[in-house]
C-alpha positions in Angstrom: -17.0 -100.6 -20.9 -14.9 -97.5 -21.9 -15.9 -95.8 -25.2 -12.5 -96.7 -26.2 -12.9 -101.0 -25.4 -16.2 -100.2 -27.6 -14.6 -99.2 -30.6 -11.4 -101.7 -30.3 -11.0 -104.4 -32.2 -10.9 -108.0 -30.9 -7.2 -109.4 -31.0 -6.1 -111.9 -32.7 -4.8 -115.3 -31.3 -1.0 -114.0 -32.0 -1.9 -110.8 -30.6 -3.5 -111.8 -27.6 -0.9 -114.3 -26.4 1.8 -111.2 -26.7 -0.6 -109.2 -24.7 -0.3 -112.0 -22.3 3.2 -112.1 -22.2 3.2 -108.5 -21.7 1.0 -108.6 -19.0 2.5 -111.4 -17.2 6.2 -109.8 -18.1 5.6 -106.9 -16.3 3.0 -107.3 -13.3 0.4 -104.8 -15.1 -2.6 -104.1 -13.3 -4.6 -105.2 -16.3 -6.5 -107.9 -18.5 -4.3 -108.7 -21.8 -7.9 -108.2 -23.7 -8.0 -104.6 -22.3 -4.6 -103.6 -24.4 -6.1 -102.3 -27.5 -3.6 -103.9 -30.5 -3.1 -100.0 -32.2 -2.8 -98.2 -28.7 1.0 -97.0 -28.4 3.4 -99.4 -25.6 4.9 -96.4 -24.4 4.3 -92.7 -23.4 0.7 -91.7 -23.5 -0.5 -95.0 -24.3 0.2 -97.8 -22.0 2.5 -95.7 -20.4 5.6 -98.4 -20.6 9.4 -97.3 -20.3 12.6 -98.4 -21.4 13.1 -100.4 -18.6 9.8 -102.5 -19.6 10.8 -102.8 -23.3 14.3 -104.5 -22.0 12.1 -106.6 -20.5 9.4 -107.4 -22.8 12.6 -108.0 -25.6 14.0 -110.8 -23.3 10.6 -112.3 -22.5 10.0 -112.3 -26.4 13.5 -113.5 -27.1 12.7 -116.3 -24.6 9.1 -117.1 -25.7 9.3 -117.1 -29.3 13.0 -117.0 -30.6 13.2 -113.2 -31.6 16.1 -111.2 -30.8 15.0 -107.6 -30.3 18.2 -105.4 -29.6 18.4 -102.3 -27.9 20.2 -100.4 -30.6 18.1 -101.2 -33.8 16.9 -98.0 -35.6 13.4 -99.5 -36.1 12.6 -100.3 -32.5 10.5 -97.3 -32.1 8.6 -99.0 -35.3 8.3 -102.1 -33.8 7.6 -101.3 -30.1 4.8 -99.1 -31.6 2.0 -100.9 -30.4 1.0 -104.7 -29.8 0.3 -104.6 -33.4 3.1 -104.0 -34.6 5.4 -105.7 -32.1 3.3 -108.9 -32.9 3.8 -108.3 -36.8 7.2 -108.1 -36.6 7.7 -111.3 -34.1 5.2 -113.6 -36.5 8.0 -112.0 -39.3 11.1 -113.2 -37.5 9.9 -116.3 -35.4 12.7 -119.1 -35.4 
């Protein structure tokens, strides 16, 4: 265990599943419980693209009924981190 995994908190349920999803979504070499929920999705953090976050907006779109479009203002708010992704999917769930 990374110092990092030591000082993460566990996710929740919500979170979890997304991480999931993520993983699954895009083939990642990793567990869903190693993505910390306040790491950034992209750049330094996980390292993720805008190619994955088309991706991860039509697997959302498809799993729980949220519409994530490419040209909304706060998309670099919401794609954040699995935090904040998951808040704003648990906001907008149909």
């Amino acid at each position: 265990m990374t110092d990092s995994q030591a000082n993460q908190l566990p996710l929740t349920a919500d979170e979890r599943a997304l991480a999931s999803l993520i993983v699954e979504t895009l083939n990642l070499d990793m567990a869903p419980g190693d993505i910390d929920a306040q790491t950034p999705l992209f750049g330094e953090g996980l390292g993720l693209d805008s190619i994955d976050m088309l991706e991860i907006s039509l697997a959302v779109s498809q799993s729980y009924g949220v519409k994530l479009r490419a040209d909304d203002s706060e998309n670099h708010r919401i794609f954040s981190s699995l935090a904040s992704l998951n808040e704003y999917i648990q906001q907008h769930r149909s």
